[in-house]
The first five atom37 places (N, CA, C, CB, O) and aatype in JSON, in Angstrom:
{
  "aatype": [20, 20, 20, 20, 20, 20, 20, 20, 20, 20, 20, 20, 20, 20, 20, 20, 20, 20, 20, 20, 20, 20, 20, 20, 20, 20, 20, 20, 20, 20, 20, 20, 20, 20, 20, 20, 20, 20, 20, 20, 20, 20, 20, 20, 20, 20, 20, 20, 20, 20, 20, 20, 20, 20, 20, 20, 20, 20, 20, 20, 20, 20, 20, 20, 20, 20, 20, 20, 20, 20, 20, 20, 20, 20, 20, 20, 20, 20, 20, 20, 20, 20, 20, 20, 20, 20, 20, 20, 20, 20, 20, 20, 20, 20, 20, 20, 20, 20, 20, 20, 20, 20, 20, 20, 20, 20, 20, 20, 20, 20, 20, 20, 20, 20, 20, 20, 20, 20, 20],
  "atom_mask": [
    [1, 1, 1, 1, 1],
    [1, 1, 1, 1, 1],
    [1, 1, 1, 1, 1],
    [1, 1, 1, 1, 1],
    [1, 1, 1, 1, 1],
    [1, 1, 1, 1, 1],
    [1, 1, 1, 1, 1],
    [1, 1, 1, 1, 1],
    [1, 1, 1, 1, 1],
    [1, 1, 1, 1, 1],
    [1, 1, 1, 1, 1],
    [1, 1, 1, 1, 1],
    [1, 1, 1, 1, 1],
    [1, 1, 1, 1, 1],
    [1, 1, 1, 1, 1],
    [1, 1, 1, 1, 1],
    [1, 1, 1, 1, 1],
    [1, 1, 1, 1, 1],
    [1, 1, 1, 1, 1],
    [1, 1, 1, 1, 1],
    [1, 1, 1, 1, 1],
    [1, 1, 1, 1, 1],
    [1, 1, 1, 1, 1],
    [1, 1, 1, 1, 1],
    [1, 1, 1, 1, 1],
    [1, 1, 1, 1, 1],
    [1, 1, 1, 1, 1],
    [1, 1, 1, 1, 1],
    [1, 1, 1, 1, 1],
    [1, 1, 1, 1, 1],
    [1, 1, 1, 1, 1],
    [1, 1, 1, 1, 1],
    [1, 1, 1, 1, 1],
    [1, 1, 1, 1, 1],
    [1, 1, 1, 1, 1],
    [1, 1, 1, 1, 1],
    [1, 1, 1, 1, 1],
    [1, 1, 1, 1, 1],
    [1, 1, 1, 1, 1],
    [1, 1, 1, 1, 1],
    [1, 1, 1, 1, 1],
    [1, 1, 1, 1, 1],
    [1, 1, 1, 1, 1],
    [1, 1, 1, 1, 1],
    [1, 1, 1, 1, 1],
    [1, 1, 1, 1, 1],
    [1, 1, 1, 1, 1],
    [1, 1, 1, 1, 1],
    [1, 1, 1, 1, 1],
    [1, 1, 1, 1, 1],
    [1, 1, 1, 1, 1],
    [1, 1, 1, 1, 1],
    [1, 1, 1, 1, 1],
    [1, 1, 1, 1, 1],
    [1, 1, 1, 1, 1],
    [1, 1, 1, 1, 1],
    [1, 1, 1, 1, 1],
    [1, 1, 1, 1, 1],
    [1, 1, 1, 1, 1],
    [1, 1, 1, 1, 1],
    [1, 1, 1, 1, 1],
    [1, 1, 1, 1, 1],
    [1, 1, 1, 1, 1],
    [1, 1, 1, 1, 1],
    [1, 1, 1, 1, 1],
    [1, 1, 1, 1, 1],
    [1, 1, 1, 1, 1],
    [1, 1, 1, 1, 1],
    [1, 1, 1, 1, 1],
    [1, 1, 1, 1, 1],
    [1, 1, 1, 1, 1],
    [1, 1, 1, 1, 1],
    [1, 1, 1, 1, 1],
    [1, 1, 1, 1, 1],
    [1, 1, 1, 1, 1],
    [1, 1, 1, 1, 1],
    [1, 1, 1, 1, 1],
    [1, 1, 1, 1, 1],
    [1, 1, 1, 1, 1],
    [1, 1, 1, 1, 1],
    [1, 1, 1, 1, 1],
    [1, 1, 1, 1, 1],
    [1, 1, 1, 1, 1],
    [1, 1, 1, 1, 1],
    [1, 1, 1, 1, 1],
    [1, 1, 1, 1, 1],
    [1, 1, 1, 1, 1],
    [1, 1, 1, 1, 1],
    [1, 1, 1, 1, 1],
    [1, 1, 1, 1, 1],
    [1, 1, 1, 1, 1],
    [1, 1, 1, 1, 1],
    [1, 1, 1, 1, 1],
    [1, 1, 1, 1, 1],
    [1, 1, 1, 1, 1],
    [1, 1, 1, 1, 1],
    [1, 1, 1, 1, 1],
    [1, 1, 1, 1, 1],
    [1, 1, 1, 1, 1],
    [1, 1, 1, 1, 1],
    [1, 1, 1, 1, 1],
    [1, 1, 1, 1, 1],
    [1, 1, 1, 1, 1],
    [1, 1, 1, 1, 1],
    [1, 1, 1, 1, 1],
    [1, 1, 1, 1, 1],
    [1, 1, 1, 1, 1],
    [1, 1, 1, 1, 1],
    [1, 1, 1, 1, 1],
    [1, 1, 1, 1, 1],
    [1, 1, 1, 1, 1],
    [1, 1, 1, 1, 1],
    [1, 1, 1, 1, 1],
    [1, 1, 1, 1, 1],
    [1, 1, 1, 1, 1],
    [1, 1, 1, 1, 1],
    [1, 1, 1, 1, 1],
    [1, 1, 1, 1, 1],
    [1, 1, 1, 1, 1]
  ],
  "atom_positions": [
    [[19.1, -7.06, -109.25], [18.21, -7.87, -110.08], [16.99, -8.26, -109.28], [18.95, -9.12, -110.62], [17.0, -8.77, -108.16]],
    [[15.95, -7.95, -109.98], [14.54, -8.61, -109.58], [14.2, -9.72, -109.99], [13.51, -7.96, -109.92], [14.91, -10.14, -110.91]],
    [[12.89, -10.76, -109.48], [12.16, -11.16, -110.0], [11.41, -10.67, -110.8], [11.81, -11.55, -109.48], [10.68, -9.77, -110.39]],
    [[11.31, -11.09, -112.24], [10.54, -10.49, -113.83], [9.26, -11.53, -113.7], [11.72, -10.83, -115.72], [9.48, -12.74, -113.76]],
    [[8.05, -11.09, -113.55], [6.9, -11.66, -113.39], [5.47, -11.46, -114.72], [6.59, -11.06, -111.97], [4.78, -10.46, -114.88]],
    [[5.41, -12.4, -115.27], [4.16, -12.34, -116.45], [3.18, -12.54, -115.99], [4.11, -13.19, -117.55], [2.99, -13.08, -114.9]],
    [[2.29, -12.12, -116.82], [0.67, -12.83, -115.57], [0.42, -13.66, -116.64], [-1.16, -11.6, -114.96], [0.79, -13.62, -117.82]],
    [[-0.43, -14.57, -115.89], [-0.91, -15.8, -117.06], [-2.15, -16.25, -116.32], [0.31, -17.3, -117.36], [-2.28, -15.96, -115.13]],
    [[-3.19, -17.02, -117.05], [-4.31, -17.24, -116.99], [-3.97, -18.64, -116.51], [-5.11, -16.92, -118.16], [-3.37, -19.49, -117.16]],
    [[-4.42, -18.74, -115.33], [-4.56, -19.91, -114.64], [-5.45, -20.11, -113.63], [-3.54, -20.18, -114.19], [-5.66, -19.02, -113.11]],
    [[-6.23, -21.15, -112.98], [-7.32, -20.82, -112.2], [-6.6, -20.67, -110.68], [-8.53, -22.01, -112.34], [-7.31, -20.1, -109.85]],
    [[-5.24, -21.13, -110.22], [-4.69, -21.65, -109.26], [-3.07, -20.49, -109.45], [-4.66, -23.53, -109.47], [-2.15, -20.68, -108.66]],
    [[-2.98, -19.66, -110.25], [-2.08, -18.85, -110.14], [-1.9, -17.36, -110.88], [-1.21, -19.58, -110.38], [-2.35, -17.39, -112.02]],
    [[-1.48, -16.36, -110.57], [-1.6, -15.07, -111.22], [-0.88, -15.23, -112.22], [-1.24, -13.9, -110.52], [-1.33, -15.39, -113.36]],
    [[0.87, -15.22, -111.82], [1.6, -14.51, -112.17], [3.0, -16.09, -112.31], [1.65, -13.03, -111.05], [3.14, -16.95, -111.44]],
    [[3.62, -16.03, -113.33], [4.73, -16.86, -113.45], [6.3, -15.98, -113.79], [4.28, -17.92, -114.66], [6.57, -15.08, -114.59]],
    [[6.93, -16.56, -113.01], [8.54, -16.19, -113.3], [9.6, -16.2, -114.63], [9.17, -17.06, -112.51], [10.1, -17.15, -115.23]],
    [[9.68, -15.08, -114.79], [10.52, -15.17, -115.84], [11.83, -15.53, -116.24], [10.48, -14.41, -116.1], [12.24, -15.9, -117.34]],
    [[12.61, -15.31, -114.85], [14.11, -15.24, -114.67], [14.26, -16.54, -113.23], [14.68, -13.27, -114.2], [13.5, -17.3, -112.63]],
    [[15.61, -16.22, -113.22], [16.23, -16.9, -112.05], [16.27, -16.08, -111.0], [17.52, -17.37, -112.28], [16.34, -14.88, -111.26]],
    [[16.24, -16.45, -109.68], [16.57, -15.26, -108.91], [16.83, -15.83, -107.45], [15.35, -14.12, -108.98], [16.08, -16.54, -106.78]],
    [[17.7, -15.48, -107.23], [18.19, -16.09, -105.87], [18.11, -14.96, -104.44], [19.92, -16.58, -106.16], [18.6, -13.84, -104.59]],
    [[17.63, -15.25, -103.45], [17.28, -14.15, -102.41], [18.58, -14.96, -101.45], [15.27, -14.09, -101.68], [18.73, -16.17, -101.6]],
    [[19.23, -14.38, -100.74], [19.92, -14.75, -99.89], [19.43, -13.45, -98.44], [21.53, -14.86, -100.61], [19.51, -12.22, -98.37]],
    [[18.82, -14.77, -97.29], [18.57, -13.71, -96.12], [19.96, -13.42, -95.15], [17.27, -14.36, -95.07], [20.93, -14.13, -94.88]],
    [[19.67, -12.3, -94.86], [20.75, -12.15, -93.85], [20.81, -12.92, -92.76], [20.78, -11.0, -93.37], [21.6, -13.74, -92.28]],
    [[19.28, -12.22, -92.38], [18.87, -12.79, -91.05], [19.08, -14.48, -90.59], [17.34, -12.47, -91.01], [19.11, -14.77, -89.4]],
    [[19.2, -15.37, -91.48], [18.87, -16.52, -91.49], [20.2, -17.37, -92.0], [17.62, -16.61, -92.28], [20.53, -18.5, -91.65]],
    [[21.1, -16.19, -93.22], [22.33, -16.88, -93.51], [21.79, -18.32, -94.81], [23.05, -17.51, -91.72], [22.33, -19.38, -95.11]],
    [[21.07, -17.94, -95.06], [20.43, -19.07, -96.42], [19.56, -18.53, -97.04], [19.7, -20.44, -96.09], [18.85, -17.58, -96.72]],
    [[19.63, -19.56, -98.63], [18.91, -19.2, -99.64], [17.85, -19.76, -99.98], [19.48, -19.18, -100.49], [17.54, -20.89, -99.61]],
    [[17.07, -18.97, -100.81], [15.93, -19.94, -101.73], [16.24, -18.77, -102.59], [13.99, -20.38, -101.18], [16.5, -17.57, -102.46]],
    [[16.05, -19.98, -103.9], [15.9, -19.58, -105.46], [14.27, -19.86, -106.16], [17.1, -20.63, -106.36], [13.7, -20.94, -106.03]],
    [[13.7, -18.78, -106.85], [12.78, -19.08, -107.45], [13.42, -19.33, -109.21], [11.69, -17.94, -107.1], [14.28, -18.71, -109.82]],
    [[12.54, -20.56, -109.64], [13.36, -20.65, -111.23], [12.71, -20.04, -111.82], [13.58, -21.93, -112.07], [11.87, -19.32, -111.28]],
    [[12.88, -20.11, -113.14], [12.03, -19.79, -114.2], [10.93, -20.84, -114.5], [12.85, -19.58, -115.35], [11.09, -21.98, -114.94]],
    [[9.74, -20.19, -114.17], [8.5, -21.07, -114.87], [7.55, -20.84, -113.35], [8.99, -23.18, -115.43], [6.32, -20.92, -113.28]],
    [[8.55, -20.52, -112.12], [7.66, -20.61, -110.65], [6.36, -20.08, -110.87], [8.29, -19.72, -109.34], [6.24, -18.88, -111.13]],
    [[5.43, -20.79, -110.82], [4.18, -19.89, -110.45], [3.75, -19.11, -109.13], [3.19, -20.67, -110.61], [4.1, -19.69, -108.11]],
    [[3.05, -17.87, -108.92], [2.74, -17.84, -107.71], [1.33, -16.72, -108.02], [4.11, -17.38, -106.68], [1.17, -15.9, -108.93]],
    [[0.67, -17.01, -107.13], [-1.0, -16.48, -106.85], [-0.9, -14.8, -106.39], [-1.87, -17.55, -105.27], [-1.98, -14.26, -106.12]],
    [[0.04, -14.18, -106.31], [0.71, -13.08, -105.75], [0.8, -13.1, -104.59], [0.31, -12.03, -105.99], [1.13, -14.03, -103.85]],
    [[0.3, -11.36, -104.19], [0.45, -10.8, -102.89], [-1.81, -11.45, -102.28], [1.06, -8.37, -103.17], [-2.86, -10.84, -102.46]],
    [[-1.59, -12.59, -101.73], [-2.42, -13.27, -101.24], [-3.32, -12.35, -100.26], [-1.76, -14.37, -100.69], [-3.07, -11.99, -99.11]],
    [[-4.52, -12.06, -101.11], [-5.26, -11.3, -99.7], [-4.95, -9.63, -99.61], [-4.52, -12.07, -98.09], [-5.48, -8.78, -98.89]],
    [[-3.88, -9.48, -100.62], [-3.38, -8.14, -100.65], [-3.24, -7.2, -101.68], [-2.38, -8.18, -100.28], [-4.15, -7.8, -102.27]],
    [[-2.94, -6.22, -102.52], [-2.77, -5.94, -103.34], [-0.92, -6.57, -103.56], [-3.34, -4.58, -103.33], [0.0, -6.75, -102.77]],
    [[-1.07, -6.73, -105.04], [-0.23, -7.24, -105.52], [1.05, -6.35, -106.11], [-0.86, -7.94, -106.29], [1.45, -6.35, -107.28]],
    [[1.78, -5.32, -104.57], [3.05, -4.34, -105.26], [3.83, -4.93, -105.79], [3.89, -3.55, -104.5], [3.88, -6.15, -105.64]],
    [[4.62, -4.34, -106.52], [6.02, -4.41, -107.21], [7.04, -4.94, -105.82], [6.54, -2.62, -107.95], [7.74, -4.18, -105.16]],
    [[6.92, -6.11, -105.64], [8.25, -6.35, -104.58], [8.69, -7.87, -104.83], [7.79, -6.12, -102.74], [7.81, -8.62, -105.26]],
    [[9.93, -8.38, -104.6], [10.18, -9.49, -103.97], [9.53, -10.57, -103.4], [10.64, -9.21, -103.33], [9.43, -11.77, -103.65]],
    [[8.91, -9.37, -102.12], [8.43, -10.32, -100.69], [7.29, -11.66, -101.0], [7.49, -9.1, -99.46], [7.1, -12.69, -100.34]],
    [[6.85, -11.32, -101.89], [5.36, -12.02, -101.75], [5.79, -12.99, -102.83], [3.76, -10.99, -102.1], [5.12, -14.0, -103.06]],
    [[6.78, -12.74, -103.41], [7.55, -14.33, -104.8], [8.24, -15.16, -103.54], [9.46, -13.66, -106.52], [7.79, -16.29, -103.33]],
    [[9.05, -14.78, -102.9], [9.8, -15.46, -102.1], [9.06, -15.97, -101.12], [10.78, -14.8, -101.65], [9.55, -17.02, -100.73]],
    [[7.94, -15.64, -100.47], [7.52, -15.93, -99.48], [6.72, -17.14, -100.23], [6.89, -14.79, -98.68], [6.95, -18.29, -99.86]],
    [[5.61, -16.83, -101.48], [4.94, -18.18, -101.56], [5.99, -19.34, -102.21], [3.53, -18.01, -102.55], [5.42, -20.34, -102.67]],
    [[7.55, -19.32, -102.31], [8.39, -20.29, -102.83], [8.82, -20.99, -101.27], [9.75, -19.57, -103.87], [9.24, -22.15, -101.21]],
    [[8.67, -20.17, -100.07], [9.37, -21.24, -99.0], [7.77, -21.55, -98.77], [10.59, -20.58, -97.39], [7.8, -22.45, -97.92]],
    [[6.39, -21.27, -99.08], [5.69, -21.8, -97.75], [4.98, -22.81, -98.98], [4.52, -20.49, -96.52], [3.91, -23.37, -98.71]],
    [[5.47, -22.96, -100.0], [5.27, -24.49, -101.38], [6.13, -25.35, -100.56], [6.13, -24.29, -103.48], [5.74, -26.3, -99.88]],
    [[7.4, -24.9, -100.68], [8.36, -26.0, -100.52], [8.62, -26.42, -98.94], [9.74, -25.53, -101.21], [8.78, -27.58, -98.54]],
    [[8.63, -25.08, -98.02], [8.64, -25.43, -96.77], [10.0, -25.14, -96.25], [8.23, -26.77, -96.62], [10.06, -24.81, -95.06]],
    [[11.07, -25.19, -96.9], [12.62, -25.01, -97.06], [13.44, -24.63, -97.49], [13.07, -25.42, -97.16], [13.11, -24.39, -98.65]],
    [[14.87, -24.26, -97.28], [15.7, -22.88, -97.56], [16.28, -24.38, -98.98], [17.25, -21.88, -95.76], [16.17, -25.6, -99.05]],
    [[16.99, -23.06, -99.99], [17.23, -24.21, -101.14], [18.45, -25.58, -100.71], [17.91, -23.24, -102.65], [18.78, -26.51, -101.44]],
    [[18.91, -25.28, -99.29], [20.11, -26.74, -98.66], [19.2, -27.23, -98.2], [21.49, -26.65, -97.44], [19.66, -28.3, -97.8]],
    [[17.86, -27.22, -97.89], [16.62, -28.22, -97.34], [16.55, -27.96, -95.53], [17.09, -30.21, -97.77], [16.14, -28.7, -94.64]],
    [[16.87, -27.2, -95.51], [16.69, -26.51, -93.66], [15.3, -26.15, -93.73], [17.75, -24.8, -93.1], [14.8, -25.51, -94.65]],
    [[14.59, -26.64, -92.58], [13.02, -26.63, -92.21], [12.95, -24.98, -91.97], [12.53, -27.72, -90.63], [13.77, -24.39, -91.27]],
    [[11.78, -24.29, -92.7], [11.35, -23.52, -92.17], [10.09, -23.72, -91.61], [11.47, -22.72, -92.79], [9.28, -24.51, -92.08]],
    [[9.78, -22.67, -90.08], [8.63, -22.47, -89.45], [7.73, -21.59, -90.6], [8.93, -21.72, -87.98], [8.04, -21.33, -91.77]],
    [[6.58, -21.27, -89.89], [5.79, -20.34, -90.25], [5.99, -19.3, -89.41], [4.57, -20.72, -90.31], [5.03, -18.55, -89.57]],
    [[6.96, -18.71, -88.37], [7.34, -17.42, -87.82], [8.43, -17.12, -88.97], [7.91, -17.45, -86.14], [8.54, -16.01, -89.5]],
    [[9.05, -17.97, -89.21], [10.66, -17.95, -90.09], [10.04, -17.32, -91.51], [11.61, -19.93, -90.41], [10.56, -16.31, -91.99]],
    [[8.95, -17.94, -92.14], [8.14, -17.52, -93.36], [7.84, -16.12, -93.47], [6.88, -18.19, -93.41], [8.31, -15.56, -94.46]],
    [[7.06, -15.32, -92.54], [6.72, -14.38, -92.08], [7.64, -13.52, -92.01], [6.22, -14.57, -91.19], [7.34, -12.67, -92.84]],
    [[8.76, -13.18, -91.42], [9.79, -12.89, -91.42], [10.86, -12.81, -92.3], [9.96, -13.3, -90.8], [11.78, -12.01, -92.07]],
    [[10.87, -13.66, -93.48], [11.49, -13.55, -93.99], [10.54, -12.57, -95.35], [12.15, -14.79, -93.97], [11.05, -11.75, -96.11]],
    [[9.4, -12.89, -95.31], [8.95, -11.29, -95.92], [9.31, -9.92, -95.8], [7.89, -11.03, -95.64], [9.79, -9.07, -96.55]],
    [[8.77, -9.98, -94.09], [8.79, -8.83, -93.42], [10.51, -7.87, -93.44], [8.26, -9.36, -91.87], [10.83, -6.69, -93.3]],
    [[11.15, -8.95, -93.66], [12.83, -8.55, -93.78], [12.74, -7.88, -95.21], [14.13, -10.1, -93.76], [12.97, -6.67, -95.21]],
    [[12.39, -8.53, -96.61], [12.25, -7.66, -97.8], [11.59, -6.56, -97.92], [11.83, -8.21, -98.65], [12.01, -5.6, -98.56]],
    [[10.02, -6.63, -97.05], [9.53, -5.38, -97.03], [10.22, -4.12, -96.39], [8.43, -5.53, -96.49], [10.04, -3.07, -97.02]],
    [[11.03, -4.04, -95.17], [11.63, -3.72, -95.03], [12.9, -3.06, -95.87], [11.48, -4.29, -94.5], [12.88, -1.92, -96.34]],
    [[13.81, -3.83, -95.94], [14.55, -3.52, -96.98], [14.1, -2.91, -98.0], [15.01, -4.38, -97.36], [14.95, -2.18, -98.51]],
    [[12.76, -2.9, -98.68], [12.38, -1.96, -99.88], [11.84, -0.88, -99.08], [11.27, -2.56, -101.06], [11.46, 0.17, -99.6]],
    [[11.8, -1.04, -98.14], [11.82, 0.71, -97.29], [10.11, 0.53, -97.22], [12.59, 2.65, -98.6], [9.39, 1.44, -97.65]],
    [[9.64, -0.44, -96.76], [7.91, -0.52, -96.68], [7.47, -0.91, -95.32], [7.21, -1.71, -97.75], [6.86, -1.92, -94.95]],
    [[7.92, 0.13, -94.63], [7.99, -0.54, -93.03], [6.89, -0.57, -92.63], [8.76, 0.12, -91.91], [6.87, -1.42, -91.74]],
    [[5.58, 0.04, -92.81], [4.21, -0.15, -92.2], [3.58, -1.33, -92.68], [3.3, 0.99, -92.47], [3.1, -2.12, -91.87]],
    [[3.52, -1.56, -94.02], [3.23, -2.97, -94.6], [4.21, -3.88, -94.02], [3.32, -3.05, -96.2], [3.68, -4.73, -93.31]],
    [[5.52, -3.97, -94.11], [6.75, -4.98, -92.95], [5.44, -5.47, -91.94], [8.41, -3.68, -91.73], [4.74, -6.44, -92.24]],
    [[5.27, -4.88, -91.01], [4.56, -5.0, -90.11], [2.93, -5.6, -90.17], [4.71, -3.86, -89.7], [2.54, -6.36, -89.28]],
    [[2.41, -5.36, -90.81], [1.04, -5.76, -91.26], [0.85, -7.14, -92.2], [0.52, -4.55, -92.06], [0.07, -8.07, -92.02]],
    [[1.74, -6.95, -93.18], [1.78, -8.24, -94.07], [2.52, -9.48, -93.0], [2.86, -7.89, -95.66], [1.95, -10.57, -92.98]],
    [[3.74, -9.29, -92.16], [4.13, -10.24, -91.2], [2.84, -10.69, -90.59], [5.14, -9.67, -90.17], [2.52, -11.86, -90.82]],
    [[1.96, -9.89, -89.8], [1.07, -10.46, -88.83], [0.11, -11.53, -89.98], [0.11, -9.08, -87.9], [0.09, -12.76, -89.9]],
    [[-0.46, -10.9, -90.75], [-1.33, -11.36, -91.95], [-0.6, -12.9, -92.48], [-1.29, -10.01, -93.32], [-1.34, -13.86, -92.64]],
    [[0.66, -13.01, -92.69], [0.89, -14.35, -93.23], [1.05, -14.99, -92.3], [1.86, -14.59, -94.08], [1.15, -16.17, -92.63]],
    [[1.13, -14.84, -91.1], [1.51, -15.69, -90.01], [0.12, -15.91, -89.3], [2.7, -15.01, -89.04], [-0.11, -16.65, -88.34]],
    [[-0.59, -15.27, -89.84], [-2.32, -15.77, -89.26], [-2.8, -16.5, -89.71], [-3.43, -15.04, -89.3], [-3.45, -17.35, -89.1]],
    [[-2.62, -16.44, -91.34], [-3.11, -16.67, -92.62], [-2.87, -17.6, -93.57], [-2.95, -15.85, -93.14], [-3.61, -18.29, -94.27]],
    [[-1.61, -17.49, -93.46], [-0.65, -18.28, -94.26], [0.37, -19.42, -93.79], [0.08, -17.38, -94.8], [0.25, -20.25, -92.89]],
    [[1.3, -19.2, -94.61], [2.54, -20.38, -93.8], [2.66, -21.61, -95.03], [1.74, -21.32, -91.87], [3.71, -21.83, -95.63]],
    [[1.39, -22.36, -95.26], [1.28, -23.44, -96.34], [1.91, -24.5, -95.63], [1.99, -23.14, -97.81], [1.38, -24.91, -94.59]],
    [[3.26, -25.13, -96.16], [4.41, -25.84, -95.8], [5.02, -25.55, -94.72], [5.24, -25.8, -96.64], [5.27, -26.57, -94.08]],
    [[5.43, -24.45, -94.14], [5.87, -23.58, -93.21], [5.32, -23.77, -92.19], [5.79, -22.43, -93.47], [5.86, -23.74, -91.08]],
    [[3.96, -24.03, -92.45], [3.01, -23.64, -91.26], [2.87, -25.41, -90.71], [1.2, -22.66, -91.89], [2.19, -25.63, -89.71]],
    [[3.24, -26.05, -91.12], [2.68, -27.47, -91.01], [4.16, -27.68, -90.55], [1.93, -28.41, -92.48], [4.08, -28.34, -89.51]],
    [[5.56, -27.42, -90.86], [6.51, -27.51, -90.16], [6.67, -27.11, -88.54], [7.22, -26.93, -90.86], [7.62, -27.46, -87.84]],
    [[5.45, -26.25, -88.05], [5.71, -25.62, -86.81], [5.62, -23.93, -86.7], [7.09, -26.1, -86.44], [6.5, -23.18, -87.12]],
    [[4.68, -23.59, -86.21], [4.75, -22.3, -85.95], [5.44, -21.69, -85.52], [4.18, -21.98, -85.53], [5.56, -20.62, -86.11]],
    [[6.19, -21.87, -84.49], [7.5, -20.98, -84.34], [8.72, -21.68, -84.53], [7.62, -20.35, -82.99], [9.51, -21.33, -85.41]],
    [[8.91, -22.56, -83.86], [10.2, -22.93, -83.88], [10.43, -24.66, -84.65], [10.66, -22.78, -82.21], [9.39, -25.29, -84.86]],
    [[11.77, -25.35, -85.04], [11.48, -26.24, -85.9], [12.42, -27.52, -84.83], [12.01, -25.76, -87.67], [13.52, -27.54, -84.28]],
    [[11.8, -28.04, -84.89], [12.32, -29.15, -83.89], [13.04, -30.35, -84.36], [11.22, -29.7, -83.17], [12.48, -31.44, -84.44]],
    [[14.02, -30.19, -84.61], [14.58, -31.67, -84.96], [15.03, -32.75, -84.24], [15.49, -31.59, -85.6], [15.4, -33.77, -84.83]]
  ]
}
């Protein structure tokens, strides 16, 4: 199951969620869920493929945190893209979109700490 994405006219977002959808990382051993209604601006800065990565990624760097409330960094953000791109077998973008949100991006993520999360 994917994220099902509509586009809608908004000045502050592309595309809104249709479904439920829960990503569970390996790497990390936790989840985030996007609901139905999530908005998100897409693939930021990028063209906007058919993937996962770029729903999930702008739902932790809004909120900042896995859905049990564990701090993510902005390396952790990045990465946890770069893990979907991957997995959809997009290993040159993996690599390029990681550096790009972690320059670029982060949002919440990024204000938690760039690499590591200190409690």
């Amino acid at each position: 199951m994917f994220i099902r994405w509509v586009g809608i006219e908004d000045p502050d977002y592309k595309y809104m969620a249709l479904n439920k959808y829960t990503y569970r990382s390996k790497r990390y051993n936790r989840c985030v869920t996007i609901e139905p209604g999530f908005k998100s601006d897409g693939a930021s800065g990028a063209w906007d493929i058919k993937s996962d990565s770029w729903g999930i990624h702008d739902k932790i760097c809004q909120r900042g945190t896995w859905d049990d409330g564990t701090l993510l960094s902005n390396f952790d953000a990045s990465t946890v893209l770069s893990d979907i791109l991957r997995s959809e077998r997009r290993y040159f973008r993996a690599v390029y979109w990681w550096a790009a949100t972690f320059c670029c991006g982060g949002g919440k993520c990024r204000a938690n700490g760039m690499m590591k999360i200190y409690l």
